[in-house]
DRENVEXZA-402167 format. One record per atom (N, C-alpha, C, O, CB): x, z, y; residue in three letters. Coordinates in steps of 0.02 Angstrom, whole numbers, padded with zeros to 5 digits, always signed. Glycine has a CB too. Example, Ala and Ser with C-alpha at 12.3 -4.5 7.8 and 13.67 -1.06 7.14 Angstrom:
REM DRENVEXZA-402167
+00660+00390-00284ALA/+00615+00390-00225ALA/+00660+00390-00165ALA/+00712+00423-00166ALA/+00565+00452-00224ALA/+00642+00354-00112SER/+00684+00357-00053SER/+00645+00394+00002SER/+00670+00402+00057SER/+00704+00286-00030SER/
END
This chain:
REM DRENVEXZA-402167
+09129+07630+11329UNK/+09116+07586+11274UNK/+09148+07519+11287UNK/+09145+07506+11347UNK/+09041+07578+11261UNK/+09176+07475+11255UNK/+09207+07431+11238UNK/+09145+07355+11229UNK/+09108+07351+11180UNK/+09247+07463+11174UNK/+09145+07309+11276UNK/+09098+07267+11281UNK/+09091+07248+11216UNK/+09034+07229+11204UNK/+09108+07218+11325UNK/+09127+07247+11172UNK/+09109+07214+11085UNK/+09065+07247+11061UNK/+09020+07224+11027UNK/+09165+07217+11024UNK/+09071+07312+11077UNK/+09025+07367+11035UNK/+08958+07365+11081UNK/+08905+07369+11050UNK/+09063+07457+11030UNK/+08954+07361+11146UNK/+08901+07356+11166UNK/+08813+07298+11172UNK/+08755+07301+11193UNK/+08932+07368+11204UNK/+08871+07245+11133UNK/+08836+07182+11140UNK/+08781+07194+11087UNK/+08724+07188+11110UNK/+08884+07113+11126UNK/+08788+07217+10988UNK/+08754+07245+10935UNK/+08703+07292+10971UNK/+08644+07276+10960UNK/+08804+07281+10883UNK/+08711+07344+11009UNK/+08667+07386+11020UNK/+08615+07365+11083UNK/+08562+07394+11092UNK/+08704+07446+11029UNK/+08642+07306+11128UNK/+08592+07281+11173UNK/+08563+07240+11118UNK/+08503+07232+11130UNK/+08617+07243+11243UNK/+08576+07218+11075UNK/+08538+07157+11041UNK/+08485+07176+10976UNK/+08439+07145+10950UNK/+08600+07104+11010UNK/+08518+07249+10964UNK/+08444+07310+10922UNK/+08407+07317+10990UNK/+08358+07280+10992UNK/+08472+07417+10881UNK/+08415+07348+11040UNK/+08386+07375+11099UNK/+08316+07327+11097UNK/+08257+07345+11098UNK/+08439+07366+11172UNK/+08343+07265+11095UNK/+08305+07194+11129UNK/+08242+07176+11061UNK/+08184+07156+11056UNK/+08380+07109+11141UNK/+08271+07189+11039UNK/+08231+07163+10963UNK/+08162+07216+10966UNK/+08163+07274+10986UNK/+08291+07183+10874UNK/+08109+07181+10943UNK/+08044+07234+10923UNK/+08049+07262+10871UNK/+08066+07231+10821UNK/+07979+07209+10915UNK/+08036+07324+10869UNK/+08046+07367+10806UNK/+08006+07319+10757UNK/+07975+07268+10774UNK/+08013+07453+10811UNK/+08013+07342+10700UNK/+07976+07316+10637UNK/+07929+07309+10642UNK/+07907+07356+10676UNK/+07974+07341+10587UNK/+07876+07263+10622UNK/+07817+07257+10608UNK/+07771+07301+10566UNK/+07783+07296+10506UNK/+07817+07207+10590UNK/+07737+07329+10578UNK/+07686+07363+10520UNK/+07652+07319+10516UNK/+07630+07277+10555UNK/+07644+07426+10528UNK/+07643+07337+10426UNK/+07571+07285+10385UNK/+07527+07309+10434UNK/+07527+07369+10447UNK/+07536+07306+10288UNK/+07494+07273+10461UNK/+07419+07272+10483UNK/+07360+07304+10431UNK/+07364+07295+10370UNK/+07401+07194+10496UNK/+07317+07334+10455UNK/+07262+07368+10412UNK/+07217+07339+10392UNK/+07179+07315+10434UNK/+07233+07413+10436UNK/+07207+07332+10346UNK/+07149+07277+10298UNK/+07090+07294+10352UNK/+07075+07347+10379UNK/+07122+07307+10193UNK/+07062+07226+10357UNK/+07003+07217+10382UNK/+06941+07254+10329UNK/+06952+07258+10269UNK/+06999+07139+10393UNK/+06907+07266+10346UNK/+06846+07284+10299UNK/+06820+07233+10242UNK/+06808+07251+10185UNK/+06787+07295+10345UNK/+06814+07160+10271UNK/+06819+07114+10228UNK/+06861+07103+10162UNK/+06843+07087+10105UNK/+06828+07076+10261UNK/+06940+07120+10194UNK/+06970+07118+10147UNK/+06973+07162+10088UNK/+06988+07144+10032UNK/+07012+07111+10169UNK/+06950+07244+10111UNK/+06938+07296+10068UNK/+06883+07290+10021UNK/+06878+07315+09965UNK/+06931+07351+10104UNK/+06825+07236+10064UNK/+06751+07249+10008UNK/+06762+07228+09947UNK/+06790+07175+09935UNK/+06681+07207+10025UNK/+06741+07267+09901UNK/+06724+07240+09834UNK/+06676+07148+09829UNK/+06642+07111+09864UNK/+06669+07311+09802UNK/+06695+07151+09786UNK/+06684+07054+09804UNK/+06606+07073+09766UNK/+06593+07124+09733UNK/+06759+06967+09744UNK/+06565+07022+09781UNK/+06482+07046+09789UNK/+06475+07005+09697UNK/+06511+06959+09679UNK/+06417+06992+09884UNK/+06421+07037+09654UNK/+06421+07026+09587UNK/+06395+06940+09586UNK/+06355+06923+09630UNK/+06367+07087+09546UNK/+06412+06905+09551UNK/+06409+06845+09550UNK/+06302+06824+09521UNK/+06287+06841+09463UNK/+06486+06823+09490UNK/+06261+06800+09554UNK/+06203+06791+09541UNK/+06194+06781+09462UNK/+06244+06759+09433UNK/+06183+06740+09582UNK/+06134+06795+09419UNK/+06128+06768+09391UNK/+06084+06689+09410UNK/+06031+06698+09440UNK/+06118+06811+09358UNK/+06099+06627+09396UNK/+06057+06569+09400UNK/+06022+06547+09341UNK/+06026+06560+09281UNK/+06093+06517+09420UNK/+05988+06512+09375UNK/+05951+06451+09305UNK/+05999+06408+09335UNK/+06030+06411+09388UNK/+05847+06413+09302UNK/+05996+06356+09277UNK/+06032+06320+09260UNK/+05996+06249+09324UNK/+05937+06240+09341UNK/+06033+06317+09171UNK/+06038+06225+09337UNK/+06036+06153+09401UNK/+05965+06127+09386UNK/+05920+06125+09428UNK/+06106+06073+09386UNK/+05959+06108+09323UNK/+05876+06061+09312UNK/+05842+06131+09279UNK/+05800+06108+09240UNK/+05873+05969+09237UNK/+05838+06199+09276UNK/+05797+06231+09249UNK/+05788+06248+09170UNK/+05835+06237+09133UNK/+05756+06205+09271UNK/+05734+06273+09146UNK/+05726+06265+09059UNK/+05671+06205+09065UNK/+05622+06209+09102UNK/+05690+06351+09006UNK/+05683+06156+09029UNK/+05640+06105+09020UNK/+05586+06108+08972UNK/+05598+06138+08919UNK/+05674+06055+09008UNK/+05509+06072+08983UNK/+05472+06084+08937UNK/+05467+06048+08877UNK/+05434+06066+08828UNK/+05427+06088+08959UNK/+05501+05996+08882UNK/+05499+05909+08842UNK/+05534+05913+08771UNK/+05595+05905+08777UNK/+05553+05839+08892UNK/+05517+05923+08714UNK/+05541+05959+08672UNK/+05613+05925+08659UNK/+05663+05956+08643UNK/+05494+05966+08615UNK/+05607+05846+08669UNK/+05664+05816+08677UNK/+05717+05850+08727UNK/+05764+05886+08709UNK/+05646+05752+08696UNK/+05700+05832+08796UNK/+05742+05888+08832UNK/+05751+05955+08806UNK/+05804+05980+08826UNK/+05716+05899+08892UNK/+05717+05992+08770UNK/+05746+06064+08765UNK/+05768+06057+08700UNK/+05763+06112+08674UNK/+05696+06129+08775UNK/+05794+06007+08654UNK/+05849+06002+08627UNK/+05914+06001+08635UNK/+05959+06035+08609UNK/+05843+05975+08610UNK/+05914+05930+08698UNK/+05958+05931+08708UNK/+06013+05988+08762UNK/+06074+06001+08765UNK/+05947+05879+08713UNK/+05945+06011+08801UNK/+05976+06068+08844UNK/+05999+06138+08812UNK/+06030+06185+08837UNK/+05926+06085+08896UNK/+05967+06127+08730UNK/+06005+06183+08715UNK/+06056+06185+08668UNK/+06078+06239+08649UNK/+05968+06225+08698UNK/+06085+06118+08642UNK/+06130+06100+08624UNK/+06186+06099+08675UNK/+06242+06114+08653UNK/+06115+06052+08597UNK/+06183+06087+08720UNK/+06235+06089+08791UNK/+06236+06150+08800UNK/+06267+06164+08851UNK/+06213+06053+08863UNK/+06209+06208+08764UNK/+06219+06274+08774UNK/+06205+06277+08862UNK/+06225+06328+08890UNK/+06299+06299+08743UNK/+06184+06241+08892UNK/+06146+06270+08949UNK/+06129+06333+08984UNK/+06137+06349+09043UNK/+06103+06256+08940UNK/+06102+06366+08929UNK/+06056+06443+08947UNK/+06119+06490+08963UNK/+06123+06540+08999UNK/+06000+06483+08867UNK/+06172+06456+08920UNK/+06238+06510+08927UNK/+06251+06531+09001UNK/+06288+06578+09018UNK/+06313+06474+08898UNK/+06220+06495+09037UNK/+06218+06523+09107UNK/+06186+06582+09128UNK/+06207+06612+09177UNK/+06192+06481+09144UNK/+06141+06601+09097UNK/+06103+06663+09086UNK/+06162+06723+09065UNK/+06213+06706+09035UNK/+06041+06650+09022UNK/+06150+06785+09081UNK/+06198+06844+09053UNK/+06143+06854+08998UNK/+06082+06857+09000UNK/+06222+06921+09110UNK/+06204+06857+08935UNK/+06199+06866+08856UNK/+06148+06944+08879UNK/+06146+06979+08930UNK/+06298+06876+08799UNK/+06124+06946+08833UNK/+06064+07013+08827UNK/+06103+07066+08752UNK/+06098+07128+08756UNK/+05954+06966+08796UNK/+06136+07038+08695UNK/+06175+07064+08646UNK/+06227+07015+08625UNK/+06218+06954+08634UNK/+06134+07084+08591UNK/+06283+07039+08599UNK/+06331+07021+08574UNK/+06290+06996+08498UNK/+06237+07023+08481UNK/+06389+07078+08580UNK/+06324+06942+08456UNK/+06323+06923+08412UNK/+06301+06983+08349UNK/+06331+07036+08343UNK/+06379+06891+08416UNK/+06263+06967+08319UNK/+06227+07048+08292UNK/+06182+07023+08222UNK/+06131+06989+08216UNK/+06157+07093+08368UNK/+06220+07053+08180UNK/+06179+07046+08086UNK/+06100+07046+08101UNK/+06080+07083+08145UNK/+06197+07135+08018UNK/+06052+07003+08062UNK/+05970+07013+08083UNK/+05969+07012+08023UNK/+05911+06991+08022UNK/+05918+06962+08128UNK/+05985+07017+07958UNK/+06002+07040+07897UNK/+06050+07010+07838UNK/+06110+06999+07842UNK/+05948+07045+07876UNK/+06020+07003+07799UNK/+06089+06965+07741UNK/+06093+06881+07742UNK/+06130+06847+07708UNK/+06069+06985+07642UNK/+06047+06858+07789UNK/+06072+06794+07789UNK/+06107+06763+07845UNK/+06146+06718+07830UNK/+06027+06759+07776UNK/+06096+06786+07934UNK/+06137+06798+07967UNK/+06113+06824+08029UNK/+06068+06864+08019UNK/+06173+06751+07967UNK/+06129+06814+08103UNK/+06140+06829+08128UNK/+06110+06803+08206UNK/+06093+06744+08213UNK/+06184+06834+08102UNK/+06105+06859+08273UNK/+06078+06811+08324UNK/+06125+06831+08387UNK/+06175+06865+08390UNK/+05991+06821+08339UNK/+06095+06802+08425UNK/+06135+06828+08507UNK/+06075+06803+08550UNK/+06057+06745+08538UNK/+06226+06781+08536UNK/+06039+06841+08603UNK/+05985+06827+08635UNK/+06024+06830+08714UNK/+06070+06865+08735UNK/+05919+06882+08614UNK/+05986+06782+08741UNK/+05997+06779+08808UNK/+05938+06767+08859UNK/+05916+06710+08858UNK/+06042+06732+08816UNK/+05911+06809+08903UNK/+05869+06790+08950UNK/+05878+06758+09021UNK/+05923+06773+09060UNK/+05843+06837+08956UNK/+05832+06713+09031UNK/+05839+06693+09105UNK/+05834+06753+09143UNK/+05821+06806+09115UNK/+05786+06642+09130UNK/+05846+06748+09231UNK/+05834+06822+09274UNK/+05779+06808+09288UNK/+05766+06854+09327UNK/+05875+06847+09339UNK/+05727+06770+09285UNK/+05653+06814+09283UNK/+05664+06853+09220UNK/+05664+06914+09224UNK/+05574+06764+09277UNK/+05672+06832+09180UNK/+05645+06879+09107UNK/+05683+06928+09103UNK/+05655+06967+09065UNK/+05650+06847+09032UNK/+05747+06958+09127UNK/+05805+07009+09127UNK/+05768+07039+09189UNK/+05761+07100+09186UNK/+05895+06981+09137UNK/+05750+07016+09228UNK/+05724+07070+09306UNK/+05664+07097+09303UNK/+05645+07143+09340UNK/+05714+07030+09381UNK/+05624+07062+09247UNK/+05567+07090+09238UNK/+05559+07138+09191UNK/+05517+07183+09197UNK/+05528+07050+09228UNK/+05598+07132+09143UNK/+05607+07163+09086UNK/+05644+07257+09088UNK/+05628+07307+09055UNK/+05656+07104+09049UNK/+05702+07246+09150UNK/+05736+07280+09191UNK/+05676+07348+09250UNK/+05681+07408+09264UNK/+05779+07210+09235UNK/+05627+07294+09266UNK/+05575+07320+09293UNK/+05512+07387+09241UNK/+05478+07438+09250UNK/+05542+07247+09315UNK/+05530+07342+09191UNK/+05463+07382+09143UNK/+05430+07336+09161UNK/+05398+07329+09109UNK/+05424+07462+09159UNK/+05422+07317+09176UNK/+05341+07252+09167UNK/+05333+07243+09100UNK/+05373+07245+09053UNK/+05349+07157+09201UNK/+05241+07226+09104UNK/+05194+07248+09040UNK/+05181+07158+09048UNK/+05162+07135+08995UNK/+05109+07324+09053UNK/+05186+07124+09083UNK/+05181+07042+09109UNK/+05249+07020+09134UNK/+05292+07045+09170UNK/+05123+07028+09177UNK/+05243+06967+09104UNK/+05311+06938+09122UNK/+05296+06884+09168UNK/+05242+06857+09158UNK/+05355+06912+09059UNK/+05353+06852+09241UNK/+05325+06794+09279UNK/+05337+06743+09234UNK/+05384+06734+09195UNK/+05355+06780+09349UNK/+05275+06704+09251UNK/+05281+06627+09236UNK/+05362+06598+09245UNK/+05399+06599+09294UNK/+05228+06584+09295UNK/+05371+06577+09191UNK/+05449+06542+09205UNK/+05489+06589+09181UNK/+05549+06580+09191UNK/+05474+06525+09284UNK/+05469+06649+09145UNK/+05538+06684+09119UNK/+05527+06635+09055UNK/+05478+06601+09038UNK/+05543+06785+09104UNK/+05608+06648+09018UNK/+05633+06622+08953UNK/+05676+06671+08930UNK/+05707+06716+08959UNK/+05668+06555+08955UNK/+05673+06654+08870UNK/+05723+06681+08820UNK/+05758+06645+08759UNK/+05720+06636+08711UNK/+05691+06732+08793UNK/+05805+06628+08752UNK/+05849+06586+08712UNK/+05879+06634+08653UNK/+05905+06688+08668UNK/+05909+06553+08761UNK/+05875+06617+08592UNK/+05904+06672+08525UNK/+05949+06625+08486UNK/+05931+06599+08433UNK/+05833+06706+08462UNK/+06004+06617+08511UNK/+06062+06584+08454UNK/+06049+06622+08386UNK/+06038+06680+08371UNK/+06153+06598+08477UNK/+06054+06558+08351UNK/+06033+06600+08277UNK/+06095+06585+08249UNK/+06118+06532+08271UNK/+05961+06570+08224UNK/+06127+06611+08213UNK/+06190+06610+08178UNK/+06204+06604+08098UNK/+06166+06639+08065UNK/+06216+06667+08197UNK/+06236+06577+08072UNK/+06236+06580+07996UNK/+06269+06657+07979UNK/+06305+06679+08024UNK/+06284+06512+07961UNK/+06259+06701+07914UNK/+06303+06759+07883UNK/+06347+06786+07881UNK/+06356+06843+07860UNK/+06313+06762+07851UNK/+06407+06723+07917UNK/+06482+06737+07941UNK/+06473+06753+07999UNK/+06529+06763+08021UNK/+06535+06684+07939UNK/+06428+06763+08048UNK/+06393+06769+08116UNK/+06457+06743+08166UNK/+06482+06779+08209UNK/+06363+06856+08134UNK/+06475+06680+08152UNK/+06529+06653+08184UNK/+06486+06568+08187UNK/+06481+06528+08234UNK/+06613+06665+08135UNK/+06464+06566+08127UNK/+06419+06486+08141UNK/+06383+06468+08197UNK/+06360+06523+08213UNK/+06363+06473+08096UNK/+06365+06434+08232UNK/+06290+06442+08277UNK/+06246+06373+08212UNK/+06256+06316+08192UNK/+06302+06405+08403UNK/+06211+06412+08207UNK/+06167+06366+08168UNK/+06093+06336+08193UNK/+06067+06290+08161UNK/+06154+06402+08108UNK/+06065+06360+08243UNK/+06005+06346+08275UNK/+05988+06386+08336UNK/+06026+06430+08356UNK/+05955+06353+08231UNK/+05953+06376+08354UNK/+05919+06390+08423UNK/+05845+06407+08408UNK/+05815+06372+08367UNK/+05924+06323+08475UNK/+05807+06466+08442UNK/+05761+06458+08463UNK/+05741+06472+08535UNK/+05787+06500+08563UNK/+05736+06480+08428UNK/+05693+06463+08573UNK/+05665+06471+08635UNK/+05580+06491+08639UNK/+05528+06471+08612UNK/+05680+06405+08669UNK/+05601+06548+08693UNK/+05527+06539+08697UNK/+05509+06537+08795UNK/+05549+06561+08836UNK/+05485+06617+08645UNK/+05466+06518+08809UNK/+05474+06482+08874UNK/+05395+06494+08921UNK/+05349+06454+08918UNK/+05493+06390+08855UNK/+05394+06549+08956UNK/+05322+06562+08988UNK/+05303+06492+09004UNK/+05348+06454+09020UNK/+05321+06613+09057UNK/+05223+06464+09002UNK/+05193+06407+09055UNK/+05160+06436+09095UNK/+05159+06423+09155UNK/+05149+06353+09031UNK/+05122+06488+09060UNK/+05041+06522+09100UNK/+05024+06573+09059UNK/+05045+06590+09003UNK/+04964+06466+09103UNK/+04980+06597+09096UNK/+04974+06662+09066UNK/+04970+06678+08988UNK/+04957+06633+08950UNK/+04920+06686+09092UNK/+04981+06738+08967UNK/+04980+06746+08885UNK/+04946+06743+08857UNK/+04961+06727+08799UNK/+04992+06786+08857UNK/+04866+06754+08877UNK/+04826+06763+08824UNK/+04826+06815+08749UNK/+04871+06824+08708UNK/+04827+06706+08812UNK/+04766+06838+08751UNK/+04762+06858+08672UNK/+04810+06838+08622UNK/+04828+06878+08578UNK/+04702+06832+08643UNK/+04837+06766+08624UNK/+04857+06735+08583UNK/+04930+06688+08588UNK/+04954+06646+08550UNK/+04805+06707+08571UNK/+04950+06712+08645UNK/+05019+06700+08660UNK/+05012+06629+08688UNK/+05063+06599+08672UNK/+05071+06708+08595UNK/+04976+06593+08719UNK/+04959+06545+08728UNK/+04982+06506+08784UNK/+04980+06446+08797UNK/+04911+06552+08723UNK/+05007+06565+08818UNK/+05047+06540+08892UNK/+05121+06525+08873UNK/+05155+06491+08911UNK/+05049+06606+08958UNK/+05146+06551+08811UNK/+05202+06537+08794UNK/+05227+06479+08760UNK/+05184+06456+08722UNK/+05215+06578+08768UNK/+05268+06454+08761UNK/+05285+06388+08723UNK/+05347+06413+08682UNK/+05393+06450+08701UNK/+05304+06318+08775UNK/+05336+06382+08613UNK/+05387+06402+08565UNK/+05430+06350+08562UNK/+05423+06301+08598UNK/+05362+06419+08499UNK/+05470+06355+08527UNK/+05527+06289+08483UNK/+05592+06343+08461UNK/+05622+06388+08491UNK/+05568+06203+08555UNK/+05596+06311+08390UNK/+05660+06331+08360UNK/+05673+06253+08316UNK/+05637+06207+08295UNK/+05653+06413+08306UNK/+05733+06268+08317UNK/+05786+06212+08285UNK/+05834+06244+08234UNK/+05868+06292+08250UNK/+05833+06177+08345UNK/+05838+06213+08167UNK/+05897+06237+08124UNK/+05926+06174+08127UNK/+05901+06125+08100UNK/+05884+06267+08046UNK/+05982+06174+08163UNK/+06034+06114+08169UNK/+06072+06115+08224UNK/+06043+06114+08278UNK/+06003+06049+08171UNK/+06130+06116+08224UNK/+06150+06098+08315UNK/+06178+06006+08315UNK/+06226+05991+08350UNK/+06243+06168+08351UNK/+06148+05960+08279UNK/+06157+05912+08280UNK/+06122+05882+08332UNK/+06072+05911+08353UNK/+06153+05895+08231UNK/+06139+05826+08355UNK/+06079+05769+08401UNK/+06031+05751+08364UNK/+05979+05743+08395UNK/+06105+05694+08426UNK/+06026+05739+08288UNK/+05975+05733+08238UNK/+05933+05776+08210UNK/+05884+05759+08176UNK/+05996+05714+08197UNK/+05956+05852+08226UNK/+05909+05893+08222UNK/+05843+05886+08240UNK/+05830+05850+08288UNK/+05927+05934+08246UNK/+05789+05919+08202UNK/+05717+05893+08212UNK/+05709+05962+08215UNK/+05740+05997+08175UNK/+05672+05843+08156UNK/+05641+06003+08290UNK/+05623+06076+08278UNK/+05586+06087+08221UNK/+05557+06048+08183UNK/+05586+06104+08330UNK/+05592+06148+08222UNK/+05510+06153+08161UNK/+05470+06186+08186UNK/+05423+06197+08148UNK/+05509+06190+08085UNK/+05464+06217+08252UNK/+05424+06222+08300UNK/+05425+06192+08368UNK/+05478+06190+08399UNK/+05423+06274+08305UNK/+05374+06169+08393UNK/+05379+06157+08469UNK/+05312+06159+08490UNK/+05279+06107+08488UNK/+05413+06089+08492UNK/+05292+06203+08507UNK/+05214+06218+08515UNK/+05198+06282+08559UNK/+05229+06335+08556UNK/+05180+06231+08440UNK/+05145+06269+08600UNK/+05137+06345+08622UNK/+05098+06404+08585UNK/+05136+06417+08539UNK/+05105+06343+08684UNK/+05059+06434+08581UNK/+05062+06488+08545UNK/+05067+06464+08493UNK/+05011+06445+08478UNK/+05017+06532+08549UNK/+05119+06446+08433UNK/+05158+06449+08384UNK/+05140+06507+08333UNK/+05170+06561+08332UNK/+05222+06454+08410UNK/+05077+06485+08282UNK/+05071+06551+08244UNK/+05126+06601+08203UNK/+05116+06660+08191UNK/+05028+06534+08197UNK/+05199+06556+08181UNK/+05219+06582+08162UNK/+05274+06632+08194UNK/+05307+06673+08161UNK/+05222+06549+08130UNK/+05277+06621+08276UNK/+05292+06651+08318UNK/+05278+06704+08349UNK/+05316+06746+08374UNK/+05291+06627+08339UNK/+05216+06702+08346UNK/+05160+06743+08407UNK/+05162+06806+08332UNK/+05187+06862+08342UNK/+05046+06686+08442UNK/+05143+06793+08284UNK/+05137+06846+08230UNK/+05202+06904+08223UNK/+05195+06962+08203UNK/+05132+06804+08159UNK/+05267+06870+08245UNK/+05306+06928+08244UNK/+05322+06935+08308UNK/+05377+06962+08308UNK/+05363+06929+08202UNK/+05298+06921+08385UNK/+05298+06937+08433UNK/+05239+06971+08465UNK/+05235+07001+08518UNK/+05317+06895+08454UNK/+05194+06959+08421UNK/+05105+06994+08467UNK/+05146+07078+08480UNK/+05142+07102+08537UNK/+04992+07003+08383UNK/+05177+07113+08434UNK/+05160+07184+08458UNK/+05212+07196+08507UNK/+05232+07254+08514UNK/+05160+07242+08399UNK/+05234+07156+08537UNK/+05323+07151+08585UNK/+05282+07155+08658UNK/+05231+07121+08659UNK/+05390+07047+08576UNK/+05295+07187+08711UNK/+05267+07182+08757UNK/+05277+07111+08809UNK/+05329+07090+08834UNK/+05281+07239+08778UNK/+05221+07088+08814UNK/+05201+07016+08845UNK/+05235+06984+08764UNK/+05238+06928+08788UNK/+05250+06986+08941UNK/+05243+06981+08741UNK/+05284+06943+08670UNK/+05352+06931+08679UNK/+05378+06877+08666UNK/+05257+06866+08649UNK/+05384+06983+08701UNK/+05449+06980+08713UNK/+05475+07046+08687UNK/+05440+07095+08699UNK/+05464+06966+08786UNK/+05545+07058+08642UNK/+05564+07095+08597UNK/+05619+07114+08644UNK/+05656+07075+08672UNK/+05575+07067+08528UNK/+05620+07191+08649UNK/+05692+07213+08693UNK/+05742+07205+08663UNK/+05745+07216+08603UNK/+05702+07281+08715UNK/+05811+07177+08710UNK/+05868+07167+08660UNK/+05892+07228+08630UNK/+05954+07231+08628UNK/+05926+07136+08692UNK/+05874+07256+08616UNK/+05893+07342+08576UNK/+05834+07343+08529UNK/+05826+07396+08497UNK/+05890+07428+08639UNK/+05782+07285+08516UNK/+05754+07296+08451UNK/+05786+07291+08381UNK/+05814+07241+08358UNK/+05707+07259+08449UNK/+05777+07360+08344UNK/+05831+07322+08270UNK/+05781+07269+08249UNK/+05719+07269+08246UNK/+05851+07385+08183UNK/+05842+07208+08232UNK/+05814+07155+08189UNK/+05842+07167+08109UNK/+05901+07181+08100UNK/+05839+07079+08223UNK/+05795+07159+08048UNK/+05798+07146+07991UNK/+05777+07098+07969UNK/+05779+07090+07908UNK/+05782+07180+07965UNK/+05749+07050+08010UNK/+05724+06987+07979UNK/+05761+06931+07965UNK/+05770+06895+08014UNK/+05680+06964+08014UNK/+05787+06912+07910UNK/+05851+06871+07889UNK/+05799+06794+07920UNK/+05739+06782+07920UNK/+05882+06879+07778UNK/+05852+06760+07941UNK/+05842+06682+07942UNK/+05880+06647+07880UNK/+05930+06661+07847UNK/+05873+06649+08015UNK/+05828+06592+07880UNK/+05851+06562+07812UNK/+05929+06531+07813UNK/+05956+06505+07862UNK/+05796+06499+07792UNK/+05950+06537+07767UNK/+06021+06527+07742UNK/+06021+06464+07747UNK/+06000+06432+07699UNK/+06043+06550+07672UNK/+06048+06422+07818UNK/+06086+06353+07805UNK/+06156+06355+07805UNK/+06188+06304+07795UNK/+06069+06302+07853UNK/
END
């Protein structure tokens, strides 16, 4: 061999073969872990003032939606969302719900594209006969000037279409036909 030709093949000789990709660590293979559901940094507030404004900031949206945007009859429309007490309990079968679950119901105008109001309903203490552990509030407005037309705990006009709901809570797979008034 001819030193020219020999110099290329000492200098492959010398070299480390190729690198292989290295094998994923296990870490790198795991499926990434499901993201928590939270409450929101300050919680659901009881202050009817505060739970205006916290639900105008759409807040609860931190909660995983319970239904997609959905006709409740000819005037329009809702989307419910629970806190994870009220989704874990609910998830459970529980006949009692913990203190501190909530449930938030965007109410929607007929084009079910509006958001037109809010209601909430918000465990304090226990239920009672009479829904009494619960605290109501709904709002038709998403203004800062909006005024509720409920904010009360057992809320007769509340508790009457929630008494037969277990603990007074309606599964999100209940059909709704009950139109909200047309703003």
């Amino acid at each position: 061999m001819r030193p020219a030709a020999i110099t290329p093949l000492l200098a492959a000789l010398a070299c480390d073969p190729p690198a292989r990709p290295a094998a994923p660590t296990p870490h790198e293979v795991a499926a990434p872990a499901p993201t928590p559901i939270r409450e929101p940094a300050t919680g659901t507030p009881t202050d009817p003032n505060a739970i205006r404004s916290w639900l105008q900031a759409l807040a609860y949206r931190e909660w995983a939606p319970q239904t997609g945007v959905r006709a409740t009859g000819e005037h329009g429309g809702e989307r419910l969302y629970f806190n994870a007490a009220l989704a874990a309990s609910m998830r459970a079968g529980n006949h009692d719900h913990p203190i501190g679950s909530a449930a938030v119901r965007e109410l929607y105008a007929g084009d079910l594209i509006t958001l037109k109001g809010f209601a909430l309903m918000h465990k304090l203490g226990p239920s009672g006969p009479t829904g009494e552990g619960w605290f109501w509030y709904e709002i038709f407005g998403t203004s800062a000037d909006a005024e509720p037309t409920v904010a009360q705990a057992a809320a007769p006009g509340c508790v009457g279409c929630h008494s037969h709901a277990v603990d007074f809570v309606h599964a999100p797979d209940t059909p709704r036909d009950d139109p909200q008034p047309l703003l």
